[in-house]
Legacy VTK file of the C-alpha trace (Angstrom):
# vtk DataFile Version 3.0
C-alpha trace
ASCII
DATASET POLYDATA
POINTS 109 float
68.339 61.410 109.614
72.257 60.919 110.416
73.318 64.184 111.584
76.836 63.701 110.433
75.488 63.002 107.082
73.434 66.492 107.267
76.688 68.334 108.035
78.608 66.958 105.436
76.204 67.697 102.914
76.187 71.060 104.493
79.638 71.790 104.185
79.649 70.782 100.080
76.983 73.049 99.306
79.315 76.053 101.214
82.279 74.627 99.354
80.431 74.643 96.199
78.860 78.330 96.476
82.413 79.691 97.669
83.976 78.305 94.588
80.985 79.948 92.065
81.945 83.479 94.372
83.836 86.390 92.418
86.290 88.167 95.261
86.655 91.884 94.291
89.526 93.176 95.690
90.260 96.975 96.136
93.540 98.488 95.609
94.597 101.513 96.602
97.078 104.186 95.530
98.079 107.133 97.207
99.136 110.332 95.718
100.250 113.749 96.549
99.420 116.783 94.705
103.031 117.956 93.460
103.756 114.448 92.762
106.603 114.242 89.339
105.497 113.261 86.127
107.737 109.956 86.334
106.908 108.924 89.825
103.169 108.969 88.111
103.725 107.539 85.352
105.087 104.542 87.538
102.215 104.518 89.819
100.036 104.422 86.614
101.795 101.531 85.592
101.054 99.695 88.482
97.111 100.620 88.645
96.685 99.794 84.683
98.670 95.939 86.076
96.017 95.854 89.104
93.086 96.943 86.259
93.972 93.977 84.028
93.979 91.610 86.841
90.435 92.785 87.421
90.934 94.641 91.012
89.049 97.863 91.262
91.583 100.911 92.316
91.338 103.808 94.616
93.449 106.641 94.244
93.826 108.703 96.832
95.604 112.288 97.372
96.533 113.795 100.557
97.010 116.837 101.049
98.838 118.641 103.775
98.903 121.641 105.240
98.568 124.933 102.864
97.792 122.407 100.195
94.668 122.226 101.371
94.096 125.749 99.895
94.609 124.466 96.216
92.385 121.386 95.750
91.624 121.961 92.277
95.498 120.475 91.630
94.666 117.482 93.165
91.303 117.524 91.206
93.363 118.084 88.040
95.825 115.229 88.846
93.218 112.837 89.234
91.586 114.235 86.228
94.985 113.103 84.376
94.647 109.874 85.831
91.230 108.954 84.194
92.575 110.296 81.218
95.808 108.222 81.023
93.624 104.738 82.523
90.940 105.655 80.253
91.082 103.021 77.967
91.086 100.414 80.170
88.754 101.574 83.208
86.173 103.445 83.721
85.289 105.974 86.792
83.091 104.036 89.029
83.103 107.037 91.506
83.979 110.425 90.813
86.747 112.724 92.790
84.979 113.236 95.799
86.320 115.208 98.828
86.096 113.839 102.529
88.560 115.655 105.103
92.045 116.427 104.000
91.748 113.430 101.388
89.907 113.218 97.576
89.488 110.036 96.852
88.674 108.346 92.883
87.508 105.092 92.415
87.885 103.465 88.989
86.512 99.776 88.005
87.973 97.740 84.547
86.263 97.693 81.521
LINES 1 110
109 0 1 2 3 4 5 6 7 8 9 10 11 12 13 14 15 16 17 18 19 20 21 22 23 24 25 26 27 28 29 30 31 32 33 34 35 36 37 38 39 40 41 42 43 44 45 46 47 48 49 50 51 52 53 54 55 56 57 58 59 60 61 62 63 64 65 66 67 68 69 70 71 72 73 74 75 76 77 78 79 80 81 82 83 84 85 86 87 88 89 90 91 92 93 94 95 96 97 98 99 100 101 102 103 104 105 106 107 108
């Protein structure tokens, strides 16, 4: 067997199974917990535009500091987040705490 031949033929079947591949790309956003109704509302905006272009989002909120004392804001912001993006996404992974950071993950519909 031609060995060059073997390669090629090697190299279309990659070609081929990279082209049937769905990429999944993860997008993140990162919030803090007193973070303005408009400045949210923009962010939002910019998730739902990643959602609909079928990228799976992260939000993330940092806290700092004495904020660290008050998680359950940053719990309630993301709650408002899945409640705003509801209609188009769904929670993939719920608010989940790891360090200073609680992290969301939300896939589209």
């Amino acid at each position: 067997m031609d060995y060059g031949k073997y390669r090629y033929e090697q190299q279309k079947k990659v070609k081929q199974n990279k082209k049937k591949q769905h990429i999944v790309h993860l997008k993140e956003i990162r919030l803090r917990p007193h973070i303005d109704d408009h400045d949210l509302l923009t962010k939002l905006n910019k998730a739902q535009k990643f959602l609909t272009e079928g990228s799976k989002m992260k939000f993330t909120v940092m806290f700092r500091g004495r904020e660290m004392a008050r998680m359950d804001i940053g719990r309630e912001l993301l709650d408002r987040v899945v409640n705003t993006l509801s209609d188009i996404a769904k929670v993939e992974k719920a608010p989940e705490t790891e360090g200073r950071r609680m992290i969301l993950i939300m896939v589209p519909k």
